[in-house]
PDB file with SEQRES, HELIX, SHEET and CRYST1 records, atoms N, CA, C and O in Angstrom:
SEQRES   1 A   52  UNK UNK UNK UNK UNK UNK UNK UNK UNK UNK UNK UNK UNK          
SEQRES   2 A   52  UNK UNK UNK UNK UNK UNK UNK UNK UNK UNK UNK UNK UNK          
SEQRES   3 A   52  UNK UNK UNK UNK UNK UNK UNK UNK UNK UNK UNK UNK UNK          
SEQRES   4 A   52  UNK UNK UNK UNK UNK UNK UNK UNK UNK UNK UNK UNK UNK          
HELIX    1 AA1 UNK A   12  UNK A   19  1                                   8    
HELIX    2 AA2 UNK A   34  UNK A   41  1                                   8    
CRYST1    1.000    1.000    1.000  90.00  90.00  90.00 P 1           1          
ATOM      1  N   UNK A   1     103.446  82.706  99.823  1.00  0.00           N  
ATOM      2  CA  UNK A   1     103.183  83.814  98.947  1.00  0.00           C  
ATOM      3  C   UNK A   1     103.659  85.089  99.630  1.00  0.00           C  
ATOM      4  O   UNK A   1     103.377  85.211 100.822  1.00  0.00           O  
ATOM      5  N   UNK A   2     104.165  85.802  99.182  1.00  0.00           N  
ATOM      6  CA  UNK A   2     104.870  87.173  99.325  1.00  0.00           C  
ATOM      7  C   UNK A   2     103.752  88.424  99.261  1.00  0.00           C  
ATOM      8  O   UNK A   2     103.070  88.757  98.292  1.00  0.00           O  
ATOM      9  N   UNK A   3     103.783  89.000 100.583  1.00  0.00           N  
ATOM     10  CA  UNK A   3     102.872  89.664 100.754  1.00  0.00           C  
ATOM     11  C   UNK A   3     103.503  91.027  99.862  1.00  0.00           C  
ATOM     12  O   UNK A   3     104.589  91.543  99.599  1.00  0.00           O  
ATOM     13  N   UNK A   4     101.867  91.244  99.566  1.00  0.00           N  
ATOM     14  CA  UNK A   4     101.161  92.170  98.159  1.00  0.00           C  
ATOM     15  C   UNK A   4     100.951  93.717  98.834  1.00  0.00           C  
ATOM     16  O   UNK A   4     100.283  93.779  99.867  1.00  0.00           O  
ATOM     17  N   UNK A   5     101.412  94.735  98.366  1.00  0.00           N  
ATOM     18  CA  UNK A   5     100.782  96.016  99.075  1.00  0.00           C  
ATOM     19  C   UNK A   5      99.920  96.248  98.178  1.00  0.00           C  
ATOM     20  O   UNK A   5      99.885  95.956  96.982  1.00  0.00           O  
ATOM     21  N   UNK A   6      99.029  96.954  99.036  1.00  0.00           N  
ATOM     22  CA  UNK A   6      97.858  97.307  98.431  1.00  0.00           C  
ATOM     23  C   UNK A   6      97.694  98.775  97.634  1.00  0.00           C  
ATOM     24  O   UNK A   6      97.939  99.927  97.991  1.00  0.00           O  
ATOM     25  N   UNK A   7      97.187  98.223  96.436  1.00  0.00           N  
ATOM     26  CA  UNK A   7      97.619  99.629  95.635  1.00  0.00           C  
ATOM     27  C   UNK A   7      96.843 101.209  96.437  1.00  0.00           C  
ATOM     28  O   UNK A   7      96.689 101.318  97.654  1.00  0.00           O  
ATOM     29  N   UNK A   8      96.509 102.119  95.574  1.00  0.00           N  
ATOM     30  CA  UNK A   8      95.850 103.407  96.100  1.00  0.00           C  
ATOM     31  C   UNK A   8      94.441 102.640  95.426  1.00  0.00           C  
ATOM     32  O   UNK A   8      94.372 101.636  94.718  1.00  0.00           O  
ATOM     33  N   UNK A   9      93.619 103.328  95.826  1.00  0.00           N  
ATOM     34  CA  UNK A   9      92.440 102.970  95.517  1.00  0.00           C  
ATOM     35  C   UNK A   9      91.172 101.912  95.938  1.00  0.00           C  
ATOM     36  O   UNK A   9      90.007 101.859  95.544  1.00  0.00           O  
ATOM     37  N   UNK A  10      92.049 100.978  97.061  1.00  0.00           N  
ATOM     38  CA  UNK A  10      91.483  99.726  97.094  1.00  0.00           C  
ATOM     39  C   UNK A  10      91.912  99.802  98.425  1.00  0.00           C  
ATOM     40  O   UNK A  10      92.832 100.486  98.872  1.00  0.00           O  
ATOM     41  N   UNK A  11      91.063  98.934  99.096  1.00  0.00           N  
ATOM     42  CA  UNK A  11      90.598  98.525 100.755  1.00  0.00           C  
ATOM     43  C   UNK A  11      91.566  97.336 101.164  1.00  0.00           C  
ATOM     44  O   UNK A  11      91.486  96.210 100.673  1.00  0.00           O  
ATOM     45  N   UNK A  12      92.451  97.705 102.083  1.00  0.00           N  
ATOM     46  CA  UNK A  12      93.267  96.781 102.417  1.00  0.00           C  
ATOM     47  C   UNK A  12      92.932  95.108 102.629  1.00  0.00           C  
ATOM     48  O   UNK A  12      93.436  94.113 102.108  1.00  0.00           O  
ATOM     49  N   UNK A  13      91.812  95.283 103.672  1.00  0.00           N  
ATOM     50  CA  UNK A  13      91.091  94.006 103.757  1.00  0.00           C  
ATOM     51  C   UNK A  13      90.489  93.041 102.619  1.00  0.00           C  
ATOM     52  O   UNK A  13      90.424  91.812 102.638  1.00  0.00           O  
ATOM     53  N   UNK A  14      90.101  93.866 101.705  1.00  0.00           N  
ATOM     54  CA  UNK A  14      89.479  93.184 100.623  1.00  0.00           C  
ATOM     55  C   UNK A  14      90.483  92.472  99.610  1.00  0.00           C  
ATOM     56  O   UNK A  14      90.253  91.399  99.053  1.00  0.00           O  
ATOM     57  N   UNK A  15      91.937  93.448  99.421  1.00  0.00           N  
ATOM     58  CA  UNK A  15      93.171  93.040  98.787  1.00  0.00           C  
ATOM     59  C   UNK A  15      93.583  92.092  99.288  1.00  0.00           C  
ATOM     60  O   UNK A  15      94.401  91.479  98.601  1.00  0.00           O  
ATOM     61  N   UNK A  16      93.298  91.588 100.473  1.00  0.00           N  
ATOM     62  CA  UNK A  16      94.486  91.106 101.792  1.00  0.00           C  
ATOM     63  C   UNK A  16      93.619  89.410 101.239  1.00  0.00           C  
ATOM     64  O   UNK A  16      94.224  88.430 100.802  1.00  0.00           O  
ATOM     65  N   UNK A  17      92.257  89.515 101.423  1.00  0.00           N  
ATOM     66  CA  UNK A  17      91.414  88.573 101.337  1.00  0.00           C  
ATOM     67  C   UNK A  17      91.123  88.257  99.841  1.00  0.00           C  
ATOM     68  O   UNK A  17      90.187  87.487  99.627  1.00  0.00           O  
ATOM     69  N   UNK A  18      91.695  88.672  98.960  1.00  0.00           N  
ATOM     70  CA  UNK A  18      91.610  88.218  97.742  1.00  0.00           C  
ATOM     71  C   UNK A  18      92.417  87.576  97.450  1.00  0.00           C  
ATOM     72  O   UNK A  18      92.198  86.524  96.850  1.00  0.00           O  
ATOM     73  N   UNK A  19      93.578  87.965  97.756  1.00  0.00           N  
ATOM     74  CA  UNK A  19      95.256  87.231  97.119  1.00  0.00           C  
ATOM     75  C   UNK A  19      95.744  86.334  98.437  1.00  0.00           C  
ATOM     76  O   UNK A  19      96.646  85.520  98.235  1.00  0.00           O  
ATOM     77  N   UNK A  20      95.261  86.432  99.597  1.00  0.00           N  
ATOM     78  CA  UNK A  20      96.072  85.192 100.187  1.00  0.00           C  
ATOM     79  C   UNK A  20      95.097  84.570 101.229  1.00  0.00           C  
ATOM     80  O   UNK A  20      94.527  84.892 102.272  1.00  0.00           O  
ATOM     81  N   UNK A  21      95.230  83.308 100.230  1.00  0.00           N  
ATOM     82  CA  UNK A  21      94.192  82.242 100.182  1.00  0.00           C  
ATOM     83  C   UNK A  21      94.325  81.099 101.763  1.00  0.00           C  
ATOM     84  O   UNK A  21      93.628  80.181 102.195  1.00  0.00           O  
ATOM     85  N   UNK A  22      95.579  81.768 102.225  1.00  0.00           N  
ATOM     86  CA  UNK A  22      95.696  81.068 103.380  1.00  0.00           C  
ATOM     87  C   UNK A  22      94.849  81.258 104.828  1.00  0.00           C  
ATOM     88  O   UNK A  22      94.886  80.802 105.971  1.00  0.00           O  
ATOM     89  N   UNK A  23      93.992  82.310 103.971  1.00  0.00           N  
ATOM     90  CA  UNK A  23      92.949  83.304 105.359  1.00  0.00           C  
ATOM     91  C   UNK A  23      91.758  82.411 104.663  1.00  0.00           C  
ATOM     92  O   UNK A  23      91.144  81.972 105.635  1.00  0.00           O  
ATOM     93  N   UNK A  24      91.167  81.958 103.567  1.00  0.00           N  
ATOM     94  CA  UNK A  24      90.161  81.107 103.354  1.00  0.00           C  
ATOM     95  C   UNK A  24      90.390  79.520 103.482  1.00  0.00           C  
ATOM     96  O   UNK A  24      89.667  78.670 102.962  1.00  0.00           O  
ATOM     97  N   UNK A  25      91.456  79.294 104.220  1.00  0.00           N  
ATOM     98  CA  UNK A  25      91.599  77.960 104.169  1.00  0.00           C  
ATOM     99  C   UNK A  25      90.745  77.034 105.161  1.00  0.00           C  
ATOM    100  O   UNK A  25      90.575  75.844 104.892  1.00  0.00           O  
ATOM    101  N   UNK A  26      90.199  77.637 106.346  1.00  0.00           N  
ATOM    102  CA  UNK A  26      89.863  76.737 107.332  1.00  0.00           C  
ATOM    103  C   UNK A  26      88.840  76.955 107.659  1.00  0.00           C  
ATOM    104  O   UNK A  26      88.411  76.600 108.757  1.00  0.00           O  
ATOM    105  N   UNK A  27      87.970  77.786 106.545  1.00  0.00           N  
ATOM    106  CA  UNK A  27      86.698  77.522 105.832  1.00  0.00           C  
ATOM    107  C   UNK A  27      85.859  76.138 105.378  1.00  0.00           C  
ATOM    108  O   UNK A  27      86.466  75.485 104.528  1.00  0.00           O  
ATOM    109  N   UNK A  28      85.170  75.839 105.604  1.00  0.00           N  
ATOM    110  CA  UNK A  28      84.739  73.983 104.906  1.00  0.00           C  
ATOM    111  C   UNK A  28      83.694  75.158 103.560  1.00  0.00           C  
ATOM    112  O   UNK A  28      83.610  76.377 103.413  1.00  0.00           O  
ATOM    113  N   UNK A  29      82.886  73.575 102.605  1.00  0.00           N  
ATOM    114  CA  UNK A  29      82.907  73.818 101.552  1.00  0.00           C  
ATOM    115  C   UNK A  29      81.283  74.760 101.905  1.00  0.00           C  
ATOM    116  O   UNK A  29      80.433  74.289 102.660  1.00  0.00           O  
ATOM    117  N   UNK A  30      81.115  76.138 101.185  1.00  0.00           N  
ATOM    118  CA  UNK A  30      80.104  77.239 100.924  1.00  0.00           C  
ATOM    119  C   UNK A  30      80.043  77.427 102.169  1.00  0.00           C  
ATOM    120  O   UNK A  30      78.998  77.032 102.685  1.00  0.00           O  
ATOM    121  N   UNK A  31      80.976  78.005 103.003  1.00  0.00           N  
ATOM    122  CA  UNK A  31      80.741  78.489 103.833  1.00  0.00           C  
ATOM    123  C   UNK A  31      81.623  79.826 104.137  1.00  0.00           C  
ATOM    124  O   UNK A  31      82.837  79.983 104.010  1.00  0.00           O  
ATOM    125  N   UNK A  32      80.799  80.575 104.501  1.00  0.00           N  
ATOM    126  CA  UNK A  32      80.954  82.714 104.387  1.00  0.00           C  
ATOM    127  C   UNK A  32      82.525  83.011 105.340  1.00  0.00           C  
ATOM    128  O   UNK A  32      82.792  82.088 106.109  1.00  0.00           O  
ATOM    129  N   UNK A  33      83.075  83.658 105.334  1.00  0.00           N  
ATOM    130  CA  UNK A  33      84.245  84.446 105.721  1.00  0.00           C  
ATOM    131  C   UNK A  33      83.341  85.238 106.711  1.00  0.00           C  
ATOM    132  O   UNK A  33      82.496  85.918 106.129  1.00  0.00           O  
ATOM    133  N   UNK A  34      83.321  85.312 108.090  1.00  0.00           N  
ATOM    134  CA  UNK A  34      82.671  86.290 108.699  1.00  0.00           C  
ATOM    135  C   UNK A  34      83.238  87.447 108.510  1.00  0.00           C  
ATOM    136  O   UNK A  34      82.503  88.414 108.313  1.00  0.00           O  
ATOM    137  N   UNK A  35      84.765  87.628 108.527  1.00  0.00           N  
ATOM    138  CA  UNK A  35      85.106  88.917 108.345  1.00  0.00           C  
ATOM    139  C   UNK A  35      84.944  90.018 106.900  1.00  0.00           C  
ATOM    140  O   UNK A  35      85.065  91.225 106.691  1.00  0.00           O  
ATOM    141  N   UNK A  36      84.596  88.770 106.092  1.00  0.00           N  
ATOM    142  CA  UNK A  36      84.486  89.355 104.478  1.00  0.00           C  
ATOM    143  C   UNK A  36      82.777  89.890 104.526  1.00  0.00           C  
ATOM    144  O   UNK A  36      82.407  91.000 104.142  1.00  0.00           O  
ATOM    145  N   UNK A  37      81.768  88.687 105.158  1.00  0.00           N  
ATOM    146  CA  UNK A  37      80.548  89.100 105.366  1.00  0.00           C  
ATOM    147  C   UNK A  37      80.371  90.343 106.223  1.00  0.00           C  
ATOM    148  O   UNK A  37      79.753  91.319 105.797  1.00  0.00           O  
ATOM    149  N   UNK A  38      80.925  90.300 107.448  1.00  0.00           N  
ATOM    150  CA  UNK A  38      80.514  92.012 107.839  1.00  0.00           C  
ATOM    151  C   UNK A  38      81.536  92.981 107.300  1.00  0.00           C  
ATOM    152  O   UNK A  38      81.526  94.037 107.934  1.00  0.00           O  
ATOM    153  N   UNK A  39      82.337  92.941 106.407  1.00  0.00           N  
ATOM    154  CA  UNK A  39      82.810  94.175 105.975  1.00  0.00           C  
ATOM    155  C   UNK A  39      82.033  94.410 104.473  1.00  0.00           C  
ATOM    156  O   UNK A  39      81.930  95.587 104.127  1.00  0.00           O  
ATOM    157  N   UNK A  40      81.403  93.226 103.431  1.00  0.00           N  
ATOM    158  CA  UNK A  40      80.168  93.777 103.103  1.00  0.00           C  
ATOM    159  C   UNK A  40      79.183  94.335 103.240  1.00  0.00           C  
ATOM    160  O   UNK A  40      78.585  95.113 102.497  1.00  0.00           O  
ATOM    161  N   UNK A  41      78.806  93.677 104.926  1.00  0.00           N  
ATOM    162  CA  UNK A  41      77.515  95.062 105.122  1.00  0.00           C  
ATOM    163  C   UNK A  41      77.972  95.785 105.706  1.00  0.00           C  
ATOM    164  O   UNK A  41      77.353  96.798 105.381  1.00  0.00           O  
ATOM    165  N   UNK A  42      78.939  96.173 106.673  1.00  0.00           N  
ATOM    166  CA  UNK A  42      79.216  97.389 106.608  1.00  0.00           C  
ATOM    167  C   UNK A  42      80.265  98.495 106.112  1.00  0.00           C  
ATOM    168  O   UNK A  42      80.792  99.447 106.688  1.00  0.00           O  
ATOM    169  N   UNK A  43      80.357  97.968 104.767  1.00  0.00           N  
ATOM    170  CA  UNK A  43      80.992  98.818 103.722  1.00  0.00           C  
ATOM    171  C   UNK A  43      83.276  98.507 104.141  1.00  0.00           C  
ATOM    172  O   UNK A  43      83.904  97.574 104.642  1.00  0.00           O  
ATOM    173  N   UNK A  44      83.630  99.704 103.639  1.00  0.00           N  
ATOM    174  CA  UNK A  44      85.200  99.413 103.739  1.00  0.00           C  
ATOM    175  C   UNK A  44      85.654 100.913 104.510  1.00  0.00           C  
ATOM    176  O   UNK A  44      85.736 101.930 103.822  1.00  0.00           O  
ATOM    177  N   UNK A  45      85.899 100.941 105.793  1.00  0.00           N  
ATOM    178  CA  UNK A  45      86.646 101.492 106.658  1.00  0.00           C  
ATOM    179  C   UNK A  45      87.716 102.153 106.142  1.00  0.00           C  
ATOM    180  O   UNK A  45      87.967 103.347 106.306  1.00  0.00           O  
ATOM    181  N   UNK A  46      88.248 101.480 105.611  1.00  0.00           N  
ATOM    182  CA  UNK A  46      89.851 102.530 104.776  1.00  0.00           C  
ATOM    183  C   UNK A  46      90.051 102.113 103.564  1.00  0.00           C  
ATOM    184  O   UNK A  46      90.079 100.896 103.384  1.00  0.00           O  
ATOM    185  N   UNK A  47      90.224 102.955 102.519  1.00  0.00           N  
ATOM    186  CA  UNK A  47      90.942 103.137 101.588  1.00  0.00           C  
ATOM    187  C   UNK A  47      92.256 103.634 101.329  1.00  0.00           C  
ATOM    188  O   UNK A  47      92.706 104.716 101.706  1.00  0.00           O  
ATOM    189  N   UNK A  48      92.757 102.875 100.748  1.00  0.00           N  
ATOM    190  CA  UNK A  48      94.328 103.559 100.719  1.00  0.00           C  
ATOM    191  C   UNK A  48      94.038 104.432 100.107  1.00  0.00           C  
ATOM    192  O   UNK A  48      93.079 104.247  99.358  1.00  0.00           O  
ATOM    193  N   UNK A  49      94.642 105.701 100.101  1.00  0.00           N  
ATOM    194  CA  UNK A  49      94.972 107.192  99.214  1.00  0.00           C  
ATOM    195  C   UNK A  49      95.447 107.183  98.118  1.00  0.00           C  
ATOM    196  O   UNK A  49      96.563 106.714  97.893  1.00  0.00           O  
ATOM    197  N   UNK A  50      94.557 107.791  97.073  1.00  0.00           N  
ATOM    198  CA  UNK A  50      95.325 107.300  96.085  1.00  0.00           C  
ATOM    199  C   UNK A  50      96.604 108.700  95.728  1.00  0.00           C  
ATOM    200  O   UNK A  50      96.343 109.803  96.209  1.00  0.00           O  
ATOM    201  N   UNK A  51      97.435 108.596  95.198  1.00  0.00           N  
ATOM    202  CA  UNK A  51      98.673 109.808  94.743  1.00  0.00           C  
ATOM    203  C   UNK A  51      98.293 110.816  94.260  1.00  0.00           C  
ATOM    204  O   UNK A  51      97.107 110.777  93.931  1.00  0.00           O  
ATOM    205  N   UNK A  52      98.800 111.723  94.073  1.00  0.00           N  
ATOM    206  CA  UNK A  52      98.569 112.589  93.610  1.00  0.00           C  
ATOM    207  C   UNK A  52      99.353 113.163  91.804  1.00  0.00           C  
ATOM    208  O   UNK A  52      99.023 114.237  91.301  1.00  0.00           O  
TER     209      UNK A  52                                                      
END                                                                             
């Protein structure tokens, strides 16, 4: 899959971890993304800018 830029408005990590499924792969079955779990609790670090 052909990496996606992330529009304005939206958190790189969260884009990054939505669309490429190759970062949830080596996950077994109901089990948490540590990096997705602590950037839920502690919120999103960067936002891309959106234009003007």
């Amino acid at each position: 899959m052909a990496a996606q830029q992330t529009p304005p408005g939206q958190c790189p990590q969260c884009w990054q971890h939505a669309y490429d499924k190759s970062i949830h792969r080596r996950l077994g079955p109901r089990e948490d993304c540590p990096e997705c779990v602590d950037h839920m609790v502690n919120g999103h670090p960067y936002i891309v800018p959106k234009g003007r």
